[in-house]
C-alpha atoms as one frame of an Amber mdcrd trajectory, in Angstrom:
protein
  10.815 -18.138   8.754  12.475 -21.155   8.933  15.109 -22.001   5.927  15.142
 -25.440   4.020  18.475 -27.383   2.960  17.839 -29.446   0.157  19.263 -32.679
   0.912  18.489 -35.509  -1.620  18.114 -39.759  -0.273  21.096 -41.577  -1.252
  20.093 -44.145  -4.010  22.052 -46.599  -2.353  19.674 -48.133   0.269  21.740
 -51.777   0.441  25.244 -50.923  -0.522  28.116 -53.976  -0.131  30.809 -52.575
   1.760  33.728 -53.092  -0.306  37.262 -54.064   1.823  40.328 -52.283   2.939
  42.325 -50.824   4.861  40.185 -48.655   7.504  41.542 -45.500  10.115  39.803
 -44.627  13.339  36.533 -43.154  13.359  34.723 -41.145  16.646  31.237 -42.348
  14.834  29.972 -43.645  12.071  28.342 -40.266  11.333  31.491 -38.733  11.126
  33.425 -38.923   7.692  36.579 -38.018   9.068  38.798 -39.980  11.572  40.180
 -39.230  14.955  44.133 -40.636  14.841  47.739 -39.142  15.164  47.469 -38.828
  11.130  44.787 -36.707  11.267  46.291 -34.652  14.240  48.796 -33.605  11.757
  46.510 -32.711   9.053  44.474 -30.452  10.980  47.739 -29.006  11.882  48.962
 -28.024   8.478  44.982 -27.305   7.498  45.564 -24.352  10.553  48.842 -23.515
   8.776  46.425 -22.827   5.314  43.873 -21.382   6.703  45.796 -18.783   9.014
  48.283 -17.760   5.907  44.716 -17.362   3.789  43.243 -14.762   6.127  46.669
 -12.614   6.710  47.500 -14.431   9.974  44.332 -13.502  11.753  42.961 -16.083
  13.777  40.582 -13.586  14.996  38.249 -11.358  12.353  35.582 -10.883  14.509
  36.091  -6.906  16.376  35.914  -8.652  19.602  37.410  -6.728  22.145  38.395
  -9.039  25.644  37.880  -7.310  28.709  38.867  -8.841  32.151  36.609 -12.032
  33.420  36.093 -13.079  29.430  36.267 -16.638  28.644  36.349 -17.667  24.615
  35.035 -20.889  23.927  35.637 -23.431  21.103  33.496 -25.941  19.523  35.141
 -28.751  17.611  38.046 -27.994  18.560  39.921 -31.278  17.404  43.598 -30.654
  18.566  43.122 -27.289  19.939  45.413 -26.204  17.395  43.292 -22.899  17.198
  43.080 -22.563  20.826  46.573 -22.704  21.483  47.553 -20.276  18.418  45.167
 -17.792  19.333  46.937 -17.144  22.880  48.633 -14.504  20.885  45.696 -12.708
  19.999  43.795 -12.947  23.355  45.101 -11.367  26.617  46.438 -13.902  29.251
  44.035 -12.948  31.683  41.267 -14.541  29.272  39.843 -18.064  29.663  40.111
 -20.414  27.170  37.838 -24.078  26.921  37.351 -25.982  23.962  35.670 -29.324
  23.246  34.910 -31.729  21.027  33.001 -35.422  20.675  36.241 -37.105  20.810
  39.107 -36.571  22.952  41.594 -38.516  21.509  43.197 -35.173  19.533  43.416
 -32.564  22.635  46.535 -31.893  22.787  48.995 -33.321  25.373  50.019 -29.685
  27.044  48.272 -26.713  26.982  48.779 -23.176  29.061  47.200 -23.096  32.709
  44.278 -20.921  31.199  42.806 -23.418  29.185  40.811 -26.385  28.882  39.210
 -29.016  27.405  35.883 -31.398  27.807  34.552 -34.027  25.326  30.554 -32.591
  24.650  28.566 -32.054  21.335  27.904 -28.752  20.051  24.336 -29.403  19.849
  23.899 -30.128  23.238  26.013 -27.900  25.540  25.626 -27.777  29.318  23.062
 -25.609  30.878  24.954 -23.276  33.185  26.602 -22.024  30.416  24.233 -19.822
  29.388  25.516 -16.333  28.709  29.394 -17.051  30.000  31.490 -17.015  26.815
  32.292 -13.214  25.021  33.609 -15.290  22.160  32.812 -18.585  20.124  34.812
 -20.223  17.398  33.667 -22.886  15.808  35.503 -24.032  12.457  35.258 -26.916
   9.731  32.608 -28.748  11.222  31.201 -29.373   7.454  32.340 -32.914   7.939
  30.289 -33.717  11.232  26.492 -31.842  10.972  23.677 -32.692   9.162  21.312
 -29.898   8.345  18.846 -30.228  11.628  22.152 -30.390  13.731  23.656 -26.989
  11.997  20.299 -24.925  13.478  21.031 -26.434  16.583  24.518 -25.675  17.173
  24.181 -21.901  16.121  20.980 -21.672  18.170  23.462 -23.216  21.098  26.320
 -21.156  20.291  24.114 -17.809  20.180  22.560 -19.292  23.762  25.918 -19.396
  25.700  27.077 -16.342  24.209  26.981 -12.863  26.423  25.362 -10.396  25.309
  27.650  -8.215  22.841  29.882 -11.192  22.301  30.783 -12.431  18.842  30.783
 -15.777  16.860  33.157 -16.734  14.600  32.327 -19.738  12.301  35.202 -20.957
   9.786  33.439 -23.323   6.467  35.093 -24.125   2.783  33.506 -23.585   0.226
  33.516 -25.070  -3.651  36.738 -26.166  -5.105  37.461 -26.781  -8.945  40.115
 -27.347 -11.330  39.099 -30.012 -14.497  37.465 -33.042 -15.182  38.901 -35.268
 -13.119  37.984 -33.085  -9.834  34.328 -32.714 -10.719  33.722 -36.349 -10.798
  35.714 -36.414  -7.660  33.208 -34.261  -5.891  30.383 -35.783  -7.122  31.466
 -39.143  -5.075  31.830 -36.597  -2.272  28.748 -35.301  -2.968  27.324 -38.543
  -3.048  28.682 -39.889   0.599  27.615 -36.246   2.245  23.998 -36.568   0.438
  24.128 -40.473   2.006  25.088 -39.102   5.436  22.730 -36.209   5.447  25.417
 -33.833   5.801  25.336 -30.455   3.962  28.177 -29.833   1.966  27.607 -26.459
   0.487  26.787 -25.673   4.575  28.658 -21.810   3.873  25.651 -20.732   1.554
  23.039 -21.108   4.547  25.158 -19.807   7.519  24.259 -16.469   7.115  20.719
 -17.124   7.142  20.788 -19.487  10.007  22.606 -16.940  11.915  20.396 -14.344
  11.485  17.472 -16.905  12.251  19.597 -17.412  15.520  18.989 -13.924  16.461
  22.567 -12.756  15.567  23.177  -9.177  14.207  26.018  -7.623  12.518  26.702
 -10.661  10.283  30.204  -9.988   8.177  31.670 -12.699   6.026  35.387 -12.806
   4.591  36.099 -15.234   1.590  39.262 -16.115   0.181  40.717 -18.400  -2.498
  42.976 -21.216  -1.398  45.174 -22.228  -4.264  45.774 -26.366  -5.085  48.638
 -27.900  -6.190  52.443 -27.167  -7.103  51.678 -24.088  -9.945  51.114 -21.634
  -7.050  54.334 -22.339  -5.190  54.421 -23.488  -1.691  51.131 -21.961  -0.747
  49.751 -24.322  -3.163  51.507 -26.974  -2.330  50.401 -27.363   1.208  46.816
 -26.363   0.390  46.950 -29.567  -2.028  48.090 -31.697   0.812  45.433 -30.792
   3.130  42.844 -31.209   0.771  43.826 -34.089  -0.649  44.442 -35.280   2.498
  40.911 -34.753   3.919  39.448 -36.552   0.905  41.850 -39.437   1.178  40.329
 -39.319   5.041  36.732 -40.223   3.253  37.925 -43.351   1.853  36.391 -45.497
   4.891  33.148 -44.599   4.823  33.033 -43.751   1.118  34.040 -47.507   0.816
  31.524 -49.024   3.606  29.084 -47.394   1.087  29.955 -49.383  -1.507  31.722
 -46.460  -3.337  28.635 -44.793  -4.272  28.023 -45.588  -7.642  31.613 -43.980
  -8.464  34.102 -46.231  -7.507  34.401 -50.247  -6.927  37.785 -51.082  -5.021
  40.039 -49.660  -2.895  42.786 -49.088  -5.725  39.990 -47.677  -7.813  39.226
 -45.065  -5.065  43.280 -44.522  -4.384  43.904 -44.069  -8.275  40.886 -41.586
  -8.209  42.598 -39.121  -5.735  46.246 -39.332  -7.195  44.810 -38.147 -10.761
  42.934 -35.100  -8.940  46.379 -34.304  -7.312  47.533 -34.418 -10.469  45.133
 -32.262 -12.054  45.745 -30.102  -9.208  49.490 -29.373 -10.007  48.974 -29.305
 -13.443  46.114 -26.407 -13.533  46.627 -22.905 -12.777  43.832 -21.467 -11.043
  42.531 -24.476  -8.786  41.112 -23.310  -5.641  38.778 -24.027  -3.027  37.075
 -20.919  -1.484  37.023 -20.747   2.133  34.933 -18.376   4.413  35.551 -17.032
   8.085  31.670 -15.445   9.094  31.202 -13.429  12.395  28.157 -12.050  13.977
  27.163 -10.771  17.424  24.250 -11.325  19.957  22.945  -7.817  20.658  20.801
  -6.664  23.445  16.730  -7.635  22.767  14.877  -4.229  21.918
């Protein structure tokens, strides 16, 4: 059985791109740039997401034995990589990748690496070699017939009894101002063909895969100031990864929502806003793991 993400055509066929001020890009089919501001982002994002999930980096019940090598796909700036040296024995290799190298970081310990390749397309010879696959936030990048083939590449390179461990946010609310905000994201992700509610099919596509033993953890991420510090830098990220979407949001024309550049920036300071000022906004975020079992 093969699953079916509902992803409706943009009704903006001919948009007029309105102007301003534009970051770097790896593609145009990627709605979130590649530059030293992001670098940071995705730092504090690891900060969030690791204080979320009780300072685990690792939920899956992997357990490394000597000649293991984890991989990562999408690794960005390997912050994950580099963090989860304290979970993973030294004598465990380490590779991650990515599309664009223009994040790895600038050192990294003599057991790891890094290549630029696509997730949908790894090489060959890697079949079987990894005992452990993270993959995290990649929401951003696939569109739905590049999802089934990343997990169907990701359960390929895996070794038998080795785990996967896929990271994806989920819904976030808080009032008025924040739904119309995610219907323009809705909007650009619908006009990119990505799949922004990606977390609902994962388990499905997983077991489609071939994978077994699927778990999922969920947790609420408070937004803005109410919930302390916590809050405070789960607001940041956030709002900075939607401030990220302004360049192709805006070579779209704004999508029906907004028409300028200040419109857009006035847009995300009044959901910041609305973000400090409501107790109980959150964005869900889940960590699923499942494992490639032996064939009967």
């Amino acid at each position: 059985m093969t699953i079916t993400l509902s992803i409706p055509q943009s009704r903006f066929a001919h948009p007029l791109p309105i102007e301003h001020v534009q970051r770097v890009y790896a593609s145009e089919k990627y709605v979130l740039p590649s530059d030293e501001e992001e670098r940071k982002r995705l730092h504090l994002q690891h900060r969030v997401l690791k204080r979320a999930f009780e300072n685990r980096l690792i939920l899956a019940p992997v357990e490394f034995q000597n000649g293991d090598t984890v991989l990562e796909c999408g690794t960005g700036s390997g912050i994950w990589l580099l963090e989860a040296e304290e979970e993973i024995p030294a004598h465990v290799e380490m590779h991650g990748f990515d599309i664009e190298s223009r994040l790895f970081p600038r050192a990294h310990p003599l057991n790891t690496s890094f290549s630029k390749l696509s997730v949908t397309s790894l090489p060959f010879e890697w079949d079987g070699a990894f005992s452990f696959v993270h993959q995290r936030l990649l929401v951003a990048a696939l569109q739905k017939p590049d999802w089934e083939r990343a997990i169907s590449e990701m359960y390929r390179v895996l070794a038998i009894d080795g785990w996967v461990q896929l990271g994806e946010v989920g819904p976030w609310k808080a009032g008025t101002v924040t739904e119309k905000h995610q219907n323009l994201v809705q909007a650009l992700f619908d006009a990119k063909g990505l799949v922004l509610d990606c977390a609902a099919y994962i388990p499905t596509m997983l077991a489609q895969a071939g994978f077994a033993n699927i778990r999922v953890e969920e947790r609420s991420i408070p937004l803005g100031k109410w919930a302390g510090d916590h809050g405070a830098d789960g607001a940041t990220n956030f709002i900075g990864v939607f401030r990220a979407m302004k360049t192709p949001i805006l070579k779209a024309g704004g999508l029906g929502i907004v028409r300028s550049e200040q419109e857009f920036d006035r847009l995300l300071d009044q959901v910041e806003l609305e973000w400090d000022q409501t107790p109980g906004a959150d964005i869900k975020f889940y960590i699923f793991s499942a494992q490639k079992v032996k064939s009967s």
